[in-house]
C-alpha positions in Angstrom: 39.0 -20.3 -0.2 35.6 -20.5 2.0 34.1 -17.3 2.7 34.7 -17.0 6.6 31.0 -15.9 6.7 29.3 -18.7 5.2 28.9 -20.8 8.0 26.9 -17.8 9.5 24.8 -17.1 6.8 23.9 -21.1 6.3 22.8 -20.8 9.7 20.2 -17.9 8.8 18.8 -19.9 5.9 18.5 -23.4 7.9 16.6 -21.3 10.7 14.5 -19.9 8.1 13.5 -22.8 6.6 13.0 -24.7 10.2 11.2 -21.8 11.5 10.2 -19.0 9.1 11.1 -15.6 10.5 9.2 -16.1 14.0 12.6 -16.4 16.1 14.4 -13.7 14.2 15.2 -10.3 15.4 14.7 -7.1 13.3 18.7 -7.4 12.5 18.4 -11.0 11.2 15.7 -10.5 9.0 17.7 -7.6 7.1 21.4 -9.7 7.2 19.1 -12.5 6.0 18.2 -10.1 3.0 21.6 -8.6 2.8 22.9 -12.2 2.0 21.7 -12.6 -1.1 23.0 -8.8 -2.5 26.4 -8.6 -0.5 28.8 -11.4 -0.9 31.8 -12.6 1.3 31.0 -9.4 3.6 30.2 -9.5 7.1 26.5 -8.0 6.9 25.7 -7.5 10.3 27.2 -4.3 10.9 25.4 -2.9 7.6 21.9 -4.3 9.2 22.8 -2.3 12.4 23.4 0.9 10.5 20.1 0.7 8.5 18.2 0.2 12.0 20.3 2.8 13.5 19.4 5.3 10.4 15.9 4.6 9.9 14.6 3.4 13.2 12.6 0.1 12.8 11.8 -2.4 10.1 9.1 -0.7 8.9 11.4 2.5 8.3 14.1 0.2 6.4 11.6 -0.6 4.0 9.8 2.9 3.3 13.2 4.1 3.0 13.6 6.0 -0.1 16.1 4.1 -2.7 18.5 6.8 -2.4 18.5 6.9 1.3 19.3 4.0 1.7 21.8 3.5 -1.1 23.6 5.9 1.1 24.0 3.5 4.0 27.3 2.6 4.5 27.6 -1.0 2.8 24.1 -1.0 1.0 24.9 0.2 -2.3 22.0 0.3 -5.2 21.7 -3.5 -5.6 21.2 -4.0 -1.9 18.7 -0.7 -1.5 16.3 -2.0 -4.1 16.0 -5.4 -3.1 15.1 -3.7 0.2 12.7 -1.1 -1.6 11.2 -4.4 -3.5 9.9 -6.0 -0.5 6.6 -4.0 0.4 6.2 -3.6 -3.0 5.7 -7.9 -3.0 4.1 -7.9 -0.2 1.6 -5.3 -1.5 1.4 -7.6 -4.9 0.9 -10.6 -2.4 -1.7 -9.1 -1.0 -3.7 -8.0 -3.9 -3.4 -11.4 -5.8 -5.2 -13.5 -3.1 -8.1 -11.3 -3.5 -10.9 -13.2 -5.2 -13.2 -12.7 -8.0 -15.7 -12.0 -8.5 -16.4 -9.9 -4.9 -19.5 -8.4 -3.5 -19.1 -5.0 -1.7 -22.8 -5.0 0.1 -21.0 -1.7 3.0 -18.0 -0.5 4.0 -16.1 -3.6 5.4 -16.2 -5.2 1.6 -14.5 -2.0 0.3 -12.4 -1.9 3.0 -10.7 -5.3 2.6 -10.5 -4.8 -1.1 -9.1 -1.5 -1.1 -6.6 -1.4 1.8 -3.5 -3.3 0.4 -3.4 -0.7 -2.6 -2.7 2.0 -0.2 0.6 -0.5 1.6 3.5 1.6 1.9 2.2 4.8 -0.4 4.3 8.0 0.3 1.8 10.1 -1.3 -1.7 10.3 -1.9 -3.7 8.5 -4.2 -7.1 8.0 -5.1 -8.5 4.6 -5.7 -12.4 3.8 -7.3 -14.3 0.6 -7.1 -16.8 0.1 -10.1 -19.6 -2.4 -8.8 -22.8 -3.4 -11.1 -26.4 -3.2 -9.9 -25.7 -6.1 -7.7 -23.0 -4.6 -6.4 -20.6 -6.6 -7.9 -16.7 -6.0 -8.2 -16.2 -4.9 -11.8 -12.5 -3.7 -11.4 -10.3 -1.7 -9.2 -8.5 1.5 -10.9 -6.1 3.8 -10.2 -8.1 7.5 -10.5 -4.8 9.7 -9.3 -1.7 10.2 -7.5 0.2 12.7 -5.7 -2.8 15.4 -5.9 -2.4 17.5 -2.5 -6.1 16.4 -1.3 -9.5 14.7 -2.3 -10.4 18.2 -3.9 -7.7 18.2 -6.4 -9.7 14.8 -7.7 -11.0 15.3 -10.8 -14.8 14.9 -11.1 -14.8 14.1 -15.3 -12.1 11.1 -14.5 -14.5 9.5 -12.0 -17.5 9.8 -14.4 -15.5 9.1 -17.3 -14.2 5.5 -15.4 -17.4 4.9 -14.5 -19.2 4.9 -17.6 -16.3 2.9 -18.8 -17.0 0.0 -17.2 -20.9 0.2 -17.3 -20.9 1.0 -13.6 -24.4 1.2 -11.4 -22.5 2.0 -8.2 -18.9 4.0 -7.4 -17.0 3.4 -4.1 -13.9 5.9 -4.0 -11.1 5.9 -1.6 -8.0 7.8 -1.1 -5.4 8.2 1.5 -3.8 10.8 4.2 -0.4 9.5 4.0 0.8 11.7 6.8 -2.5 12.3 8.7 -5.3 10.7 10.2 -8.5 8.7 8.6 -10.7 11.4 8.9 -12.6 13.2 6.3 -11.5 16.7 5.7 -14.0 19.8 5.0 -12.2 19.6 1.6 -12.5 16.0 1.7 -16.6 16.2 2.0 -17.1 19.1 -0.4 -15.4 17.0 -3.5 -17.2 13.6 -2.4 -20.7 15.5 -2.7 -20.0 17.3 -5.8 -18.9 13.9 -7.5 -21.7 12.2 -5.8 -23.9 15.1 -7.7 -22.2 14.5 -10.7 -22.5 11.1 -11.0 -26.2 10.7 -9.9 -26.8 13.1 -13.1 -25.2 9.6 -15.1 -27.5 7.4 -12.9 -24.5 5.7 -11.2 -24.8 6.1 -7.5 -21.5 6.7 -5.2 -22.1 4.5 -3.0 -19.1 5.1 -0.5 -15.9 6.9 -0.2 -13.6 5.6 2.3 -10.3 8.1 4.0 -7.5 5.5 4.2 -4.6 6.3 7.1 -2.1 3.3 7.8 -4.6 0.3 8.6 -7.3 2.3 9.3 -10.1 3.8 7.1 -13.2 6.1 8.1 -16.2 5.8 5.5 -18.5 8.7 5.0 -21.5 6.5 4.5 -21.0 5.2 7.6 -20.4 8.4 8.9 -23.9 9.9 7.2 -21.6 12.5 5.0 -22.6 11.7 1.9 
């Protein structure tokens, strides 16, 4: 026996594919989702209930897994193909980056660093290693969680650095739950590590505050 919600849920996937997602509402972007985790259920009243519990799209998907698992029809399959979309679209992001990249001031970092900071919950600290030219040598991951930019440890930065035969540092870590502005804190590590490292003859050449989509750099801002 047909599913009596099939002919509904064809209906999402032609529009999709005839117009991408630009004539869909919050709701039919999440039942659109929900189709592929939830069989022969209605899933419209489950994407009113996520909307109604976290509050936009954007909520839905920073959701933690458990929270959402708690929904009333969501259930763990359905939460983590929901937590598994920023997580693409973060990967997305950072895959059409090209190499190798030049990061000649702060708008180079910028767009290089920003899509590692999508959708974090916590802080982390992010370093760019660039050659004399400035030159991208790698992007790595320096810590996570720590409670702010002091916590960051000053041996792991030179350590990294030396690593990858770096000339010049760029650093950049993120106020999940504040603004993108530099903290006392904040300015007091940046110059000790910008110390440190100048006694390895690699210069720090910038260290960006990441909030949401927008960043502050303290070169720019003449704090380091």
């Amino acid at each position: 026996m047909p599913d009596m919600h099939d002919g509904h849920r064809e209906r999402l996937r032609k529009r999709f594919r005839d117009y991408g997602l630009d004539n869909f509402s919050d709701i039919n972007v999440l039942e659109l989702l929900l189709c592929y985790v939830i069989p022969r259920r209605d899933v419209n009243p489950v994407a009113h209930e996520l909307l109604k519990t976290f509050g936009s799209l954007h909520g839905v998907f920073d959701a933690k897994t458990e929270d959402l698992a708690k929904v009333s029809g969501v259930g763990e399959k359905a939460a983590l193909l929901l937590k598994l979309i920023p997580q693409i679209s973060r990967r997305y992001q950072l895959s059409s980056q090209e190499k190798p990249r030049l990061v000649l001031d702060s708008g180079d970092a910028g767009e290089i660093l920003l899509p590692h900071f999508l959708h974090e919950r916590e802080e982390v600290v992010f370093m760019l290693c660039l050659d004399a030219a400035h030159r991208l040598l790698c992007c790595r991951e320096v810590s996570r969680g720590a409670p702010n930019a002091a916590e960051l440890s000053i041996r792991r930065v030179v350590e990294l650095a030396l690593a990858q035969n770096s000339a010049n540092v760029v650093l950049a870590h993120n106020h999940p739950s504040g603004y993108a502005i530099p903290s006392q804190e904040d300015i007091t590590s940046t110059r000790l590590i910008a110390h440190a490292l100048e006694m390895v003859n690699i210069c720090l050449f910038d260290h960006l505050v990441v909030s949401g989509n927008d960043y502050v750099s303290m070169r720019d801002s003449m704090l380091i």
